[in-house]
N, C-alpha and C positions, 0 to 999 in steps of 0.2 A: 504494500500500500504506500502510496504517495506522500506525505508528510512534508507541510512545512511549518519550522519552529522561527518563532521570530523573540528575538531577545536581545538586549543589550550588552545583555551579563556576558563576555564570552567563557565565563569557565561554565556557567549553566547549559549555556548553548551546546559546549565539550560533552559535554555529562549524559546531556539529556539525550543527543543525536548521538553519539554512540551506541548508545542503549538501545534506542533505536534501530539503529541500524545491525544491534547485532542478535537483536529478534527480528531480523526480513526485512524492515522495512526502507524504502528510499526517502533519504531525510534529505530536504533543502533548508541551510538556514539563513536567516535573513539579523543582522546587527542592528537593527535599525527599523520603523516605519517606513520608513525613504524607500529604505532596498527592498522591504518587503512589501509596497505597492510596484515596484517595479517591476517584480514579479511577477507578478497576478498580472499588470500590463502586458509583458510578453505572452501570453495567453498561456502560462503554466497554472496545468490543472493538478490539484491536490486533492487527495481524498480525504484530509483533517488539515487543520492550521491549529498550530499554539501558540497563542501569542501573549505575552507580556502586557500587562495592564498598564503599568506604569514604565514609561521609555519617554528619554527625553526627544522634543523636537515634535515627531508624529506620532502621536500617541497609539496605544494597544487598541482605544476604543475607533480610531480613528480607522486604524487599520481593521479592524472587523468589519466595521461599515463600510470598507471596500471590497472586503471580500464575500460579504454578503450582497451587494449589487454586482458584481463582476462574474461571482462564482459559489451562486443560489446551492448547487448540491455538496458544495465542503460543510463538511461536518467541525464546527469554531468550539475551542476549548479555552478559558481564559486563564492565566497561570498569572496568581496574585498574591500578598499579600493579606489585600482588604479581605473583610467578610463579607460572607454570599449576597446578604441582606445589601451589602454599598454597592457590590458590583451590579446587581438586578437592579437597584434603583435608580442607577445614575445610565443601565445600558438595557431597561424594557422595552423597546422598539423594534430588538434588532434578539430573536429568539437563539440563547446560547443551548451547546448541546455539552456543555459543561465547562464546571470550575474548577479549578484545581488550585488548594489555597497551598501556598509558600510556608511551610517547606510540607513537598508530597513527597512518597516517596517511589521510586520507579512503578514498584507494584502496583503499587495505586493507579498510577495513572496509565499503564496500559489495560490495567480492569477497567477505566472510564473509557477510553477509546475503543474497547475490546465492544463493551455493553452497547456501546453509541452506533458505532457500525454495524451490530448485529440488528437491534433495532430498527435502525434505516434500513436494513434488508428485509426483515420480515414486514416493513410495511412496504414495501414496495420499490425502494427508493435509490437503489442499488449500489452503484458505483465500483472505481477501480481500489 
């Protein structure tokens, strides 16, 4: 599956895409907002994005809002500090298909992407 992680951190980024990548997946990561609409510009499709709430410059919610007009079937996971309750209220517009509060830990959070993608399959929803 497709994967792209967006973060500022680069040892998070290290961490997390490895991990990644070394349960199957293709990770693209993005340092930035910037890079990570750039992205999604070049018409690279993802079957999840994680993004970073908080990044300086273009923000995590900034970038969700692009990838949700750009690219309606990625499955957006938000990776935060704040609590669920900030994240929902400051980004109910834009329907996430999870949070992932700071600090998760890997298990964690390929059970959320594991549930997310199974879900969008059995409703219908398919993707790579």
């Amino acid at each position: 599956m497709r994967i792209l992680l967006v973060d500022d951190e680069a040892e998070v980024r290290r961490v997390l895409g490895e991990f990644l990548k070394g349960v199957g997946h293709d990770v693209v990561t993005a340092a930035s907002g910037r890079e990570a609409i750039e992205l999604i510009e070049s018409s690279e499709h993802f079957r999840v994005a994680i993004v970073d709430w908080s990044m300086a410059g273009i923000s995590g919610r900034d970038v969700i809002e692009h990838i949700y007009e750009r690219s309606p079937g990625t499955l957006i996971f938000v990776a935060t500090g704040h609590s669920e309750a900030e994240v929902s209220q400051r980004h109910s517009e834009i329907p996430l298909d999870g949070i992932l509060r700071k600090p998760f830990s890997l298990r964690h959070m390929i059970r959320e992407i594991t549930a997310a993608v199974d879900l969008h399959q059995r409703a219908g929803n398919g993707g790579s």
